[in-house]
Backbone as a ProteinNet text record, in pm:
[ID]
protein_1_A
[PRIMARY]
XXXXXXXXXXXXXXXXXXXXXXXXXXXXXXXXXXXXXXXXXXXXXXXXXXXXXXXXXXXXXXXXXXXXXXXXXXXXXXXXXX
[TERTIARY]
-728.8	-690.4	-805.4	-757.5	-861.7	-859.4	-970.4	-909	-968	-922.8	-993.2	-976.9	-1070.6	-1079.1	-1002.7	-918.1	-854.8	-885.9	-1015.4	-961.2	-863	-826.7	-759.1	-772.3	-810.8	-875.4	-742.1	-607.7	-556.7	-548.8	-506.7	-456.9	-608.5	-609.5	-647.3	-759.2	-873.6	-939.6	-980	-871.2	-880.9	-908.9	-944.5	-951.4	-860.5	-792.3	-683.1	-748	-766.4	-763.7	-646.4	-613.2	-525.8	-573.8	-471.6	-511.7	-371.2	-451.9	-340.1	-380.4	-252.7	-269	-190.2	-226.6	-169.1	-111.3	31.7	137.9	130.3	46.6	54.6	192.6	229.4	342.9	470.6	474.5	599.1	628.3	484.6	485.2	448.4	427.4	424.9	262.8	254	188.9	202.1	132	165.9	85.6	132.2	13.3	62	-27.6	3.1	-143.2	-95.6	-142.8	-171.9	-215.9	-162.3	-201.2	-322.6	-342.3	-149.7	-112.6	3.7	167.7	136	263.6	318.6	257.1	364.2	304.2	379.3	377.3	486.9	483.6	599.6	567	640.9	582.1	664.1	550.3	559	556.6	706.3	644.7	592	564.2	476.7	522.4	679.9	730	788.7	768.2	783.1	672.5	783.8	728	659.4	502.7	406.3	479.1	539.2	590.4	730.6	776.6	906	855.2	730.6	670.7	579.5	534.9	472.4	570	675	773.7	803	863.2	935.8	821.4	711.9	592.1	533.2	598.7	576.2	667.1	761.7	924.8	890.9	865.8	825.6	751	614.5	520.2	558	674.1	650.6	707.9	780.6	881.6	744.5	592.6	469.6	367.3	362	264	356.2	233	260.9	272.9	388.9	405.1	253.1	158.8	53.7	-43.4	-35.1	-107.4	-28.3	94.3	191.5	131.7	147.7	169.7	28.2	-94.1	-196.6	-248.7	-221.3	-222.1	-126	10.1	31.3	-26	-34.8	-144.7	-237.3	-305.2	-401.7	-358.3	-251.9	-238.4	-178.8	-117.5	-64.3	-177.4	-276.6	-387.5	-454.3	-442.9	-493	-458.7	-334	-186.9	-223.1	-223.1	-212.9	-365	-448.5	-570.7	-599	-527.6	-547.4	-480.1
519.2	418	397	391.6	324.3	199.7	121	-11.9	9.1	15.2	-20.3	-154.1	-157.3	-314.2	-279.6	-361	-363.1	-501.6	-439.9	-549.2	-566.1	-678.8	-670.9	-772.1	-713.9	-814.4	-844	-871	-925.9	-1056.9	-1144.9	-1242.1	-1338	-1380.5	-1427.7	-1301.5	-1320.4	-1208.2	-1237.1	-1157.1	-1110.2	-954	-1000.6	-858.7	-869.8	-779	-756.9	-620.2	-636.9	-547.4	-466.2	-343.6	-226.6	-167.8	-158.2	-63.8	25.8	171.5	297.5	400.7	428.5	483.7	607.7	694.4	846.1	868.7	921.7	965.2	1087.3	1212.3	1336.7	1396.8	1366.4	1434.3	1408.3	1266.8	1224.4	1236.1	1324.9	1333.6	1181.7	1088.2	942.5	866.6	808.8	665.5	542.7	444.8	322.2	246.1	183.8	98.6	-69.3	-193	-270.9	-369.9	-472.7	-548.8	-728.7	-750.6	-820.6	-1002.1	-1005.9	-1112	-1186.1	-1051.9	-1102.2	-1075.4	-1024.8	-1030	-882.5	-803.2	-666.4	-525.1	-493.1	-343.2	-203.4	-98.3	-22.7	114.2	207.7	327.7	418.7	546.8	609	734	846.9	973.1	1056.3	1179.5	1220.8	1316.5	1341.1	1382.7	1338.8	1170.4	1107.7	1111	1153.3	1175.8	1040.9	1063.8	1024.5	913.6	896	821	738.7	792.9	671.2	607.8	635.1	592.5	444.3	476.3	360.1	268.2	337.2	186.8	131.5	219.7	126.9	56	100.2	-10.2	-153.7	-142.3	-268.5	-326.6	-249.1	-369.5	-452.6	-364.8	-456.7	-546.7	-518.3	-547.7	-701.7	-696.9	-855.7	-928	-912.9	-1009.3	-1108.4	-1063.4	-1149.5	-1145	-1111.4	-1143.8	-1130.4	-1194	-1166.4	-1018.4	-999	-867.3	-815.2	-880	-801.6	-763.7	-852.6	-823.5	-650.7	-681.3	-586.1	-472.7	-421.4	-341.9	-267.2	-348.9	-266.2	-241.3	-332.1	-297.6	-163.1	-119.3	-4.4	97	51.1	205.8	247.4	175	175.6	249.6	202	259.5	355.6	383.1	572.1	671.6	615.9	688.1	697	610.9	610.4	694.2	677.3	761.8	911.8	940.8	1065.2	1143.8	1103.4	1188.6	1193.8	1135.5	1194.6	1270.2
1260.4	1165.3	1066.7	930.4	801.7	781.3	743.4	700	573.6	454.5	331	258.7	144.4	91.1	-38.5	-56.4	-186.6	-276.8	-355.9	-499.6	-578	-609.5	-692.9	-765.6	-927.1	-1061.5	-1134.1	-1124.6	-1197.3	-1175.7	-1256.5	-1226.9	-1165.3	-1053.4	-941.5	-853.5	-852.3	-785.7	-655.8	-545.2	-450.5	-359.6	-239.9	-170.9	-46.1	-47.1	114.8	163.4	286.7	399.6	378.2	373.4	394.7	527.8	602.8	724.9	738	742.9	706.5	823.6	879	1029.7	994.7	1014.7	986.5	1134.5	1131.9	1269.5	1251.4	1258	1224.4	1296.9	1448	1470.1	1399.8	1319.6	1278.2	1094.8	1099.8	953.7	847.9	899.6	865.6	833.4	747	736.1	778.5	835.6	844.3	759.4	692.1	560.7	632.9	653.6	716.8	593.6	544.4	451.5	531.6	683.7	744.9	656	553.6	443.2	427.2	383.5	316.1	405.2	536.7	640.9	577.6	535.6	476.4	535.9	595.3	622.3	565.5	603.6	567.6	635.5	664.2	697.2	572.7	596.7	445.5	505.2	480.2	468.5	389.9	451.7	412.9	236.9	278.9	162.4	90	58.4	3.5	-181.7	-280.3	-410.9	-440.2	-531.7	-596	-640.9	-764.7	-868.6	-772.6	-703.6	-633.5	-568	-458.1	-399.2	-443.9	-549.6	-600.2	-641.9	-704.3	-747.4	-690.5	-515.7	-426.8	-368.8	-319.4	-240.8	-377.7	-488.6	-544.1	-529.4	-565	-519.2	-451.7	-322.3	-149.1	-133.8	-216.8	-260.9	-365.9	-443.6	-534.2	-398.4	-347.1	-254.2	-208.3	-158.9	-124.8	-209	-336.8	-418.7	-540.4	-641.7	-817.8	-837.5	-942.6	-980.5	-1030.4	-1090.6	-1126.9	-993.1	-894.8	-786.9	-742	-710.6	-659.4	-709.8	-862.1	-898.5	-895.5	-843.9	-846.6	-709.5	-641.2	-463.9	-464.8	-513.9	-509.9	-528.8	-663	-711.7	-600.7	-549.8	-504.8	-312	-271	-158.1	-172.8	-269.3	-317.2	-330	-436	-375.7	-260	-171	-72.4	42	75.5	104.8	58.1	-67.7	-90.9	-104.2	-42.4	-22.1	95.2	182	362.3	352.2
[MASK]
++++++++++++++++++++++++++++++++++++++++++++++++++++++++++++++++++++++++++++++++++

């Protein structure tokens, strides 16, 4: 398991804990945001660009869309370099 720190300068400047658990047999991610009660699991062949839209979607339901949309970014990259 990773835990990384996510800033995030919009709005309101905070940092959330990301903790991202790689399932190598199941092909899977687990990204778990526990600040804000949100998790999701992510595969692995899951495309770049849908990926980010849908984890903000998920993502406004517990924060501001500007928070959302950059905590995504940010765990797509994160996601996609393990």
């Amino acid at each position: 398991m990773k835990i990384r720190k996510a800033h995030i300068t919009s709005s309101q400047q905070k940092t959330y804990n990301v903790y991202l658990h790689e399932n190598k047999k199941e092909y899977k991610t687990l990204v778990a945001v526990p600040d804000i009660e949100w998790s999701i699991s992510i595969a692995y062949e899951d495309e770049k660009r849908q990926l980010e839209q849908s984890l903000e979607h998920s993502l406004m339901e517990r924060v501001e869309t500007d928070e959302a949309s950059e905590l995504a970014q940010k765990i797509v990259h994160w996601v996609t370099e393990m």
